[in-house]
mmCIF file of the C-alpha atoms, coordinates in Angstrom:
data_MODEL
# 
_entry.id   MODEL 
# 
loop_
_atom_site.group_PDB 
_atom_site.id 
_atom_site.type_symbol 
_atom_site.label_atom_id 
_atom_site.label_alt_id 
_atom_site.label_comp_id 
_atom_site.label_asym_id 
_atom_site.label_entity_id 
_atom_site.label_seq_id 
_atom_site.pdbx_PDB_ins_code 
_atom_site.Cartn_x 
_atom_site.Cartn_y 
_atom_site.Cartn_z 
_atom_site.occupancy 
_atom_site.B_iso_or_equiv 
_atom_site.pdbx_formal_charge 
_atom_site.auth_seq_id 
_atom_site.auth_comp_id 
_atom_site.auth_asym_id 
_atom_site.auth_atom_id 
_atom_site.pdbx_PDB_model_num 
ATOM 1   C CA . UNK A 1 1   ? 39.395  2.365  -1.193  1.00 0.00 ? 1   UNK A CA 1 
ATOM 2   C CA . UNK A 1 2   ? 41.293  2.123  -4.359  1.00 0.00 ? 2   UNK A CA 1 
ATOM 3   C CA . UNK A 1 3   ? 44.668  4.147  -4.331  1.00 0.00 ? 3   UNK A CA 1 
ATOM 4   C CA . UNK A 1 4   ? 43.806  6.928  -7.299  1.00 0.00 ? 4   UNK A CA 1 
ATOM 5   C CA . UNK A 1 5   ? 47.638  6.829  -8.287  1.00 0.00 ? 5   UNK A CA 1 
ATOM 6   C CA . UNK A 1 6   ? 48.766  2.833  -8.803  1.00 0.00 ? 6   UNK A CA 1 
ATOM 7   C CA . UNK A 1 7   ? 44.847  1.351  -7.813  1.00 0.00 ? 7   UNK A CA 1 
ATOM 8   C CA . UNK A 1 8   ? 46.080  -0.956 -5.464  1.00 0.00 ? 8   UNK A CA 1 
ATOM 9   C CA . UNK A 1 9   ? 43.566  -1.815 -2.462  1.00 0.00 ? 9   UNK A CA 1 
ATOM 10  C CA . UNK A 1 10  ? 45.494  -1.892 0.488   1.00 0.00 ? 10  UNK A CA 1 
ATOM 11  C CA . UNK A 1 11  ? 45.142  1.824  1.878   1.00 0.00 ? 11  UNK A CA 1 
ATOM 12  C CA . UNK A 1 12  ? 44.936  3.278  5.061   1.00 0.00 ? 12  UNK A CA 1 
ATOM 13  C CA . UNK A 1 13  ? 42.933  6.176  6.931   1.00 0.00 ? 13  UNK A CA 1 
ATOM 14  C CA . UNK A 1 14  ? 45.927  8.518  8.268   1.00 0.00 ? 14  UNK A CA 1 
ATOM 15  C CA . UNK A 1 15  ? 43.039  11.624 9.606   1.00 0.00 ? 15  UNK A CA 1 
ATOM 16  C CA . UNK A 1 16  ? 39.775  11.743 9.748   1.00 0.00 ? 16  UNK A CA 1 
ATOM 17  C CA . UNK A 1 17  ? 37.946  14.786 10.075  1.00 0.00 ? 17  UNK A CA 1 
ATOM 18  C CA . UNK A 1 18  ? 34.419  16.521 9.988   1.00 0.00 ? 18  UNK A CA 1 
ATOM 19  C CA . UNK A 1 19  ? 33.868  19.024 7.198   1.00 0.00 ? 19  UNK A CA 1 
ATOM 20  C CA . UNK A 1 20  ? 33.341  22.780 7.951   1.00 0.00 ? 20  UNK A CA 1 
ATOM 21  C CA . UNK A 1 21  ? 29.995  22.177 6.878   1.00 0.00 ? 21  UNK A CA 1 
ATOM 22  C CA . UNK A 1 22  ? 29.571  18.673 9.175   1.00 0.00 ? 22  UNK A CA 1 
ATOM 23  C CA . UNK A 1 23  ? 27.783  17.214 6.389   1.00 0.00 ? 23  UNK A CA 1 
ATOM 24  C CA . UNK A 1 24  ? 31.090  14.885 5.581   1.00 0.00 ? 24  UNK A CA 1 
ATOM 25  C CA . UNK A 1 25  ? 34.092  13.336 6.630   1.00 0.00 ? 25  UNK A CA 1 
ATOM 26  C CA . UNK A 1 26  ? 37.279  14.170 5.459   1.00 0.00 ? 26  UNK A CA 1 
ATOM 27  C CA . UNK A 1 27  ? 39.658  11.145 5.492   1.00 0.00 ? 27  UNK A CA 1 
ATOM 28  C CA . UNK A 1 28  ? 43.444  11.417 4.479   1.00 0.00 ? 28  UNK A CA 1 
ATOM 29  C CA . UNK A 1 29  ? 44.508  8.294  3.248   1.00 0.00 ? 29  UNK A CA 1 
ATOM 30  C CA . UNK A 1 30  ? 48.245  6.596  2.591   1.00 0.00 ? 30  UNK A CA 1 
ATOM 31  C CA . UNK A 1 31  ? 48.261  3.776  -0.272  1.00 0.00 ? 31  UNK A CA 1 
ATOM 32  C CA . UNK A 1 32  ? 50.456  1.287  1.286   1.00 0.00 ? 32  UNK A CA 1 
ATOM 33  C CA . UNK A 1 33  ? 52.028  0.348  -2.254  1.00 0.00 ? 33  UNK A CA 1 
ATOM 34  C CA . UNK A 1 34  ? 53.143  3.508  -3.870  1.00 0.00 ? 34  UNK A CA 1 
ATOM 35  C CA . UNK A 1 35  ? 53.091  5.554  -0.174  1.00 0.00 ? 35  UNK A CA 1 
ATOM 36  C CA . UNK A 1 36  ? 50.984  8.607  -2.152  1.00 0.00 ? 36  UNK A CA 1 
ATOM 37  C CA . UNK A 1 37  ? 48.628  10.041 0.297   1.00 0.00 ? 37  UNK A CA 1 
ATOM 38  C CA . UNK A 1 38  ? 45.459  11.327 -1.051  1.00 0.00 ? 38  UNK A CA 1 
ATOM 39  C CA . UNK A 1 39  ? 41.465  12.702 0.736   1.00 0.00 ? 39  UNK A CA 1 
ATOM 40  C CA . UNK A 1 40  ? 38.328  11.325 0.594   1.00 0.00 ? 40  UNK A CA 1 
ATOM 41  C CA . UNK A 1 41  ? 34.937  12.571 1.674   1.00 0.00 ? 41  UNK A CA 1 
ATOM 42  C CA . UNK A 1 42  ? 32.572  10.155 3.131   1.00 0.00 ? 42  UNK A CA 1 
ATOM 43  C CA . UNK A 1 43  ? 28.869  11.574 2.696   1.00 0.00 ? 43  UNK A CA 1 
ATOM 44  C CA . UNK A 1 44  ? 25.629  10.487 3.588   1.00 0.00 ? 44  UNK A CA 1 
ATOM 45  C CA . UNK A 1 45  ? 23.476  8.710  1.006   1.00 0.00 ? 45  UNK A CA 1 
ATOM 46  C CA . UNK A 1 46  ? 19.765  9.508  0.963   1.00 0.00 ? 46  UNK A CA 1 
ATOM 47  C CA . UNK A 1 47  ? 17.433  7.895  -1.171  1.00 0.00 ? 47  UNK A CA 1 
ATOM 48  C CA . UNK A 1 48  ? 14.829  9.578  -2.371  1.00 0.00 ? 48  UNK A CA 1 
ATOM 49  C CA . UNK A 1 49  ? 11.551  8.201  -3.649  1.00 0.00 ? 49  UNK A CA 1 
ATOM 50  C CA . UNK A 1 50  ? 10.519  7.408  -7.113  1.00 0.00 ? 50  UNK A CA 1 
ATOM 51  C CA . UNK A 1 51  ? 8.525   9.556  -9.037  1.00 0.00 ? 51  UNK A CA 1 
ATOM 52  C CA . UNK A 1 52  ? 5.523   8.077  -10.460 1.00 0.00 ? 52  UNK A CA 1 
ATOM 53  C CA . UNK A 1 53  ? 4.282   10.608 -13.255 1.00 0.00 ? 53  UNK A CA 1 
ATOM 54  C CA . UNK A 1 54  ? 0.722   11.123 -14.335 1.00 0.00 ? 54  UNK A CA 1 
ATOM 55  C CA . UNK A 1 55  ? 0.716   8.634  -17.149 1.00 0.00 ? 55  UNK A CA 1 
ATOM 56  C CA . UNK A 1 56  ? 2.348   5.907  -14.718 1.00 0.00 ? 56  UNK A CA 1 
ATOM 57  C CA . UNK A 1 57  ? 6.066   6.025  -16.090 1.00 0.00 ? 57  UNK A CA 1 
ATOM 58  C CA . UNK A 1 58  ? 8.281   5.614  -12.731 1.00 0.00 ? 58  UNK A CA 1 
ATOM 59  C CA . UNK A 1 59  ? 11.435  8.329  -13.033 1.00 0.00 ? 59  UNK A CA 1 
ATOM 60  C CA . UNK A 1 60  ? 14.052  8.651  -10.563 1.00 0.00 ? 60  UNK A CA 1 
ATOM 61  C CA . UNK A 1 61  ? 13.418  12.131 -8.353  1.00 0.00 ? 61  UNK A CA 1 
ATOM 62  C CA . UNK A 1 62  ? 15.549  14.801 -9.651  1.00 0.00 ? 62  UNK A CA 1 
ATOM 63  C CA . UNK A 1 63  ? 16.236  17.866 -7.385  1.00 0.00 ? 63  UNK A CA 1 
ATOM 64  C CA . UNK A 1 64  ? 17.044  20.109 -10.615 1.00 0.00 ? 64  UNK A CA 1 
ATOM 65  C CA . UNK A 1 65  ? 13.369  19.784 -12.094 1.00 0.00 ? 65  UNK A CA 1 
ATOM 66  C CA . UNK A 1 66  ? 12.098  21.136 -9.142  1.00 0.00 ? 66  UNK A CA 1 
ATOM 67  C CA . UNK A 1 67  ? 14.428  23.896 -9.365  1.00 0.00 ? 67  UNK A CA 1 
ATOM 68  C CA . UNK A 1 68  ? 13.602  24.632 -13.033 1.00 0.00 ? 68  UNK A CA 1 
ATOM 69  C CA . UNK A 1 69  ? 9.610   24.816 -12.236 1.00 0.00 ? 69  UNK A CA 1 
ATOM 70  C CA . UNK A 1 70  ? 10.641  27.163 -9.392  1.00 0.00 ? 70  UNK A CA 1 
ATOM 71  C CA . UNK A 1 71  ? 12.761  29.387 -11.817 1.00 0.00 ? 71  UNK A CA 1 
ATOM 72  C CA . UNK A 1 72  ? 10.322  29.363 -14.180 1.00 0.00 ? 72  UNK A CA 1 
ATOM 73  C CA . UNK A 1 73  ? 7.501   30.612 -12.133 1.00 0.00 ? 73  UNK A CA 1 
ATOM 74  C CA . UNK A 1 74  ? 10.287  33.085 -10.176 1.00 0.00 ? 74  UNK A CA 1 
ATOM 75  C CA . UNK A 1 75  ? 11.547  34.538 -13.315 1.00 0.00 ? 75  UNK A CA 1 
ATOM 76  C CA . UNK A 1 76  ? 11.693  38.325 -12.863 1.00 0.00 ? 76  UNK A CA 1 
ATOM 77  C CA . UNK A 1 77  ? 10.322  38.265 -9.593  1.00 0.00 ? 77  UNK A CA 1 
ATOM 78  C CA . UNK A 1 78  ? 12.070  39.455 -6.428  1.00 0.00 ? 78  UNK A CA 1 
ATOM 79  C CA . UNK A 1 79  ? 12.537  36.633 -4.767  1.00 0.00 ? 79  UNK A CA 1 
ATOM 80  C CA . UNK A 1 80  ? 16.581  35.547 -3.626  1.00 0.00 ? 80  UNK A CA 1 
ATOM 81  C CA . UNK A 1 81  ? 17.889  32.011 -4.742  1.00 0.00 ? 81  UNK A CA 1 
ATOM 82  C CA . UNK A 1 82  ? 18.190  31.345 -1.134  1.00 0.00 ? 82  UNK A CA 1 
ATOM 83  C CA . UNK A 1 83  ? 14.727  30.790 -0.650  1.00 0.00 ? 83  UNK A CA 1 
ATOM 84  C CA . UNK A 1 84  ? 14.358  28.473 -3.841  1.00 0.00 ? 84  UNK A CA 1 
ATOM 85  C CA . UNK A 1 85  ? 16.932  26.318 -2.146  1.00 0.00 ? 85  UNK A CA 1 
ATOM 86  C CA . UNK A 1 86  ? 15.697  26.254 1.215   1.00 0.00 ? 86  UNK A CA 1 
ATOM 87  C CA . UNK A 1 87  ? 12.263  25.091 0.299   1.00 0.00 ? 87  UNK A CA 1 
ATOM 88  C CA . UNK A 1 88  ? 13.676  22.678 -2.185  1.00 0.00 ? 88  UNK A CA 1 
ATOM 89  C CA . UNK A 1 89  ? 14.992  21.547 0.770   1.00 0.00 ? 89  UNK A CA 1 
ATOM 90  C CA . UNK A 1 90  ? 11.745  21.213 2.575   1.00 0.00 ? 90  UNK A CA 1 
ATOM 91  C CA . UNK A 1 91  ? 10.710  19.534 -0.303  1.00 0.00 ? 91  UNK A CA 1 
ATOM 92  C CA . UNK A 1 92  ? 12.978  17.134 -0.250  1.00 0.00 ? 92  UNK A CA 1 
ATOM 93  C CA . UNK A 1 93  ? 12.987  16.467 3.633   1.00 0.00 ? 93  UNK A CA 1 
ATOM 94  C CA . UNK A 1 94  ? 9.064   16.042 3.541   1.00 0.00 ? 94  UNK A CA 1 
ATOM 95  C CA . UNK A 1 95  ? 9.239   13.340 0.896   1.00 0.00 ? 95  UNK A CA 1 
ATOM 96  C CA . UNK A 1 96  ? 11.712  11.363 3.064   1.00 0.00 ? 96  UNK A CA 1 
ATOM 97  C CA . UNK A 1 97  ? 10.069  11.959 6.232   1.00 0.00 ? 97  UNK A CA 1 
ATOM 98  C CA . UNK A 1 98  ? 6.482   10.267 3.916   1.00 0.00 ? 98  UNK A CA 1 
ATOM 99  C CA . UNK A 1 99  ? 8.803   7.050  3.651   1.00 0.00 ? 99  UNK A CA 1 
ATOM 100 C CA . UNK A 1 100 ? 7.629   5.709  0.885   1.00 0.00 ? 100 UNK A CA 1 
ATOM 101 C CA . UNK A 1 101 ? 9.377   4.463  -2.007  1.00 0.00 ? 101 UNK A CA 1 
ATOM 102 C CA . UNK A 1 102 ? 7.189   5.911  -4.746  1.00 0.00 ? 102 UNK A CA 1 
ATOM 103 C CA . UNK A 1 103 ? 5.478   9.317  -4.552  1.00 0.00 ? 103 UNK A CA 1 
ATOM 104 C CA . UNK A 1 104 ? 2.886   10.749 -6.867  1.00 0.00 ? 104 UNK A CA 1 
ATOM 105 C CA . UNK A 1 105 ? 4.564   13.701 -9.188  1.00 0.00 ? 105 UNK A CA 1 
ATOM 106 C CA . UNK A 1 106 ? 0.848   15.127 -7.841  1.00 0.00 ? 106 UNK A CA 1 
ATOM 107 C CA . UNK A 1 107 ? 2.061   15.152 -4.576  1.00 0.00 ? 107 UNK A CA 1 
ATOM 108 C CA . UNK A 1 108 ? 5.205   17.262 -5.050  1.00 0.00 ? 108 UNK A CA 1 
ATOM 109 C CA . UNK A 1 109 ? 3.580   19.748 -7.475  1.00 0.00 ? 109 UNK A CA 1 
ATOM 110 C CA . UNK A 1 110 ? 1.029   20.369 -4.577  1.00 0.00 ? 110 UNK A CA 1 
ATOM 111 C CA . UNK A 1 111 ? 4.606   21.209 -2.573  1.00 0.00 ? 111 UNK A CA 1 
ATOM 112 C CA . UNK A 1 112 ? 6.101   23.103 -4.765  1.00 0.00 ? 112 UNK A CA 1 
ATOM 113 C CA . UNK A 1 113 ? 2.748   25.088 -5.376  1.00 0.00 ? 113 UNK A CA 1 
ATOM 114 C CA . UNK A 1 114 ? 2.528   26.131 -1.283  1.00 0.00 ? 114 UNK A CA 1 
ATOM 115 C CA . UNK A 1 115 ? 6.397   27.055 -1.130  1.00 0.00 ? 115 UNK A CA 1 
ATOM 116 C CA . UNK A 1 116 ? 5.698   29.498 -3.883  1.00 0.00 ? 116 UNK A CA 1 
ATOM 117 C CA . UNK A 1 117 ? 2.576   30.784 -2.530  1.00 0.00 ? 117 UNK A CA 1 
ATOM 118 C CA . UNK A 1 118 ? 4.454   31.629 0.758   1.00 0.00 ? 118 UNK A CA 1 
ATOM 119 C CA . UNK A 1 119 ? 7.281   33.295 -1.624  1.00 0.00 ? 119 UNK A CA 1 
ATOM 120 C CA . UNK A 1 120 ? 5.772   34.949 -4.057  1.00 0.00 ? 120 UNK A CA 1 
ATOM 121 C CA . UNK A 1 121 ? 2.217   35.562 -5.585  1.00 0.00 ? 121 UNK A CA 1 
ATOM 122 C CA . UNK A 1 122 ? 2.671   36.096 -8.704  1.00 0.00 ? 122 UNK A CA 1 
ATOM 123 C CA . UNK A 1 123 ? 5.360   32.832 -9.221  1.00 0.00 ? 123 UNK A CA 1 
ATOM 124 C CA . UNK A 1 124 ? 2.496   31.230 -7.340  1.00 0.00 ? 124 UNK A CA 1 
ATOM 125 C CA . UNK A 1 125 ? -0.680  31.929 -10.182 1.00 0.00 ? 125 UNK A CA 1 
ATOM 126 C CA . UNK A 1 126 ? 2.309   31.422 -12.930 1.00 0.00 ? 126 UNK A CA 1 
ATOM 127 C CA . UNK A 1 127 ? 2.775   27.583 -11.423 1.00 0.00 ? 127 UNK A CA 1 
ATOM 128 C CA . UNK A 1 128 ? -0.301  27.130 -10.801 1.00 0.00 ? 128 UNK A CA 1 
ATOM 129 C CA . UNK A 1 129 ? -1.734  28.084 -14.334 1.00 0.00 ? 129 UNK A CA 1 
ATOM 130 C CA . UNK A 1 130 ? 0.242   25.433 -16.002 1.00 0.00 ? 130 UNK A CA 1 
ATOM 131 C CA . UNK A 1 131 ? 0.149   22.637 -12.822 1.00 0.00 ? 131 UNK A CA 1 
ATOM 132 C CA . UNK A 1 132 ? -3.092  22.822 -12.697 1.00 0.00 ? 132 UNK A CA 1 
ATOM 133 C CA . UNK A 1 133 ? -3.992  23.273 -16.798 1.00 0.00 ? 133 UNK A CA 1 
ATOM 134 C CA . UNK A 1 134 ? -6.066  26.049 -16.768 1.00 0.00 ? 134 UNK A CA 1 
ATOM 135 C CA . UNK A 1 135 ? -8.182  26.468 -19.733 1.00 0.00 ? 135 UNK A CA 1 
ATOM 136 C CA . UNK A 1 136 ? -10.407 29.876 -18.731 1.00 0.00 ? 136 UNK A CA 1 
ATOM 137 C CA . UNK A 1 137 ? -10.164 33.067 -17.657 1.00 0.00 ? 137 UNK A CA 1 
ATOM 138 C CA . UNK A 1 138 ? -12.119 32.358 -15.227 1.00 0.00 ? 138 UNK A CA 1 
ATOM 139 C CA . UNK A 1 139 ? -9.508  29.467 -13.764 1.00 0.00 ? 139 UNK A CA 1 
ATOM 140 C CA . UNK A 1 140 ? -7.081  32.823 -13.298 1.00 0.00 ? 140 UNK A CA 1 
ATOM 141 C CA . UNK A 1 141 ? -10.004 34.516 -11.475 1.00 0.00 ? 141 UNK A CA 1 
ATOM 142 C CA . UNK A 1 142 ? -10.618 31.912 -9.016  1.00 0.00 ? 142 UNK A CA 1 
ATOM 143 C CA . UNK A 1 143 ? -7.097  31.122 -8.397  1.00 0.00 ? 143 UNK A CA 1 
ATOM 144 C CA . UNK A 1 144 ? -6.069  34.829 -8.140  1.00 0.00 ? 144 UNK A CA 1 
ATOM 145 C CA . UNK A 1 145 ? -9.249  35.582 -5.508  1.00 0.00 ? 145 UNK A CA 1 
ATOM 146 C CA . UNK A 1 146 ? -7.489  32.358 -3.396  1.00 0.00 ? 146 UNK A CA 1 
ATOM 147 C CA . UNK A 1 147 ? -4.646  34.361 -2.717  1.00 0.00 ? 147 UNK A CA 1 
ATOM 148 C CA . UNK A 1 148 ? -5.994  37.795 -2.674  1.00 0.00 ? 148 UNK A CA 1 
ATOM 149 C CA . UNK A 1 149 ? -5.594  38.995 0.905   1.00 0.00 ? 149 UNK A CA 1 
ATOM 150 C CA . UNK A 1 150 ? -7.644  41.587 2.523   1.00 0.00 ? 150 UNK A CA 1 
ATOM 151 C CA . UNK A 1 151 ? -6.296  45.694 2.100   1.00 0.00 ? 151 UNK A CA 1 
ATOM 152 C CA . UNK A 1 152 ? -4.187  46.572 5.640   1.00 0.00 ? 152 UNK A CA 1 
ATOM 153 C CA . UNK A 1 153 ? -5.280  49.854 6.909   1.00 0.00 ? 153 UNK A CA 1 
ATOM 154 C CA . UNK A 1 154 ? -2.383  52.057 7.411   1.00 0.00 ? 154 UNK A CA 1 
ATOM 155 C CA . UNK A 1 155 ? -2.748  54.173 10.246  1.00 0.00 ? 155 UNK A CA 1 
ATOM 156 C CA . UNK A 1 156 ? -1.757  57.369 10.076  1.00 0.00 ? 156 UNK A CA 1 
ATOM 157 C CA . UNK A 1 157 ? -0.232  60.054 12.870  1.00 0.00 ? 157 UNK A CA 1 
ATOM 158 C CA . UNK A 1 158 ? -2.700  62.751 13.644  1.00 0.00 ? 158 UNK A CA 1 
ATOM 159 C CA . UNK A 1 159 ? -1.584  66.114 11.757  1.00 0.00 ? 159 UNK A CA 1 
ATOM 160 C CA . UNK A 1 160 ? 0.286   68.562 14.306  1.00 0.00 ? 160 UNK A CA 1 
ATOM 161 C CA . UNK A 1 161 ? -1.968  71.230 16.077  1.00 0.00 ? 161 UNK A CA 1 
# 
């Protein structure tokens, strides 16, 4: 590790540490040269798959895109940013648990598409309208009747005698 002061090389760790979070290690260093002391974080690299798009072109994956297509369907709808995050995070530990170092863009629309319809309805038919290029009315109906759930009875207390 490069001393971020003079750049010499020669450094050493004086702490380590986990993170409050335990996703990282916090190191304290010392530069041997210039004695400056200075932290590092030591994280774990992932690497996610490559995105092979419809027409073939190979992109890197890109955790904000995702997040944009879930904004977009989510806009206005009651739904907390928490949840956006946690099933990106789904997302994203599904395609590493697949293993494979390309993955379909078809693949993680069709994830993205049963997230939302556990979230939201409404963010779901709005996804789904423009993943899935509908062209009808009809398209609407059909998806709309897929996620139409049957009407709960409510049961109500008997009226006082």
């Amino acid at each position: 590790m490069k001393c971020p002061y003079c750049k010499a090389d020669d450094t050493a760790v004086v702490d380590s540490r986990l993170s409050e979070d335990g996703a990282s290690v916090r190191r304290r260093r010392e530069c041997r040269k210039c004695s400056k002391r200075f932290t590092t974080y030591e994280r774990v690299e992932l690497s996610m798959p490559v995105v092979v798009k419809a027409n073939g072109h190979r992109v890197p994956f890109d955790r904000e895109k995702i997040r944009t297509g879930f904004m977009r369907a989510l806009h206005k709808r009651p739904v907390p940013t928490q949840y956006v995050d946690d099933a990106i995070d789904r997302i994203e530990q599904r395609l590493m648990a697949i293993g494979e170092k390309e993955i379909p863009s078809r693949i993680i629309g069709e994830m993205v598409m049963r997230e939302l319809k556990k979230m939201d309805d409404v963010a779901y038919i709005r996804f789904a309208s423009v993943y899935e290029d509908f062209q009808r009315v009809d398209d609407f109906r059909e998806k709309i009747r897929e996620v139409k759930r049957p009407a709960r009875r409510v049961r109500r207390p008997a009226a006082p005698k």
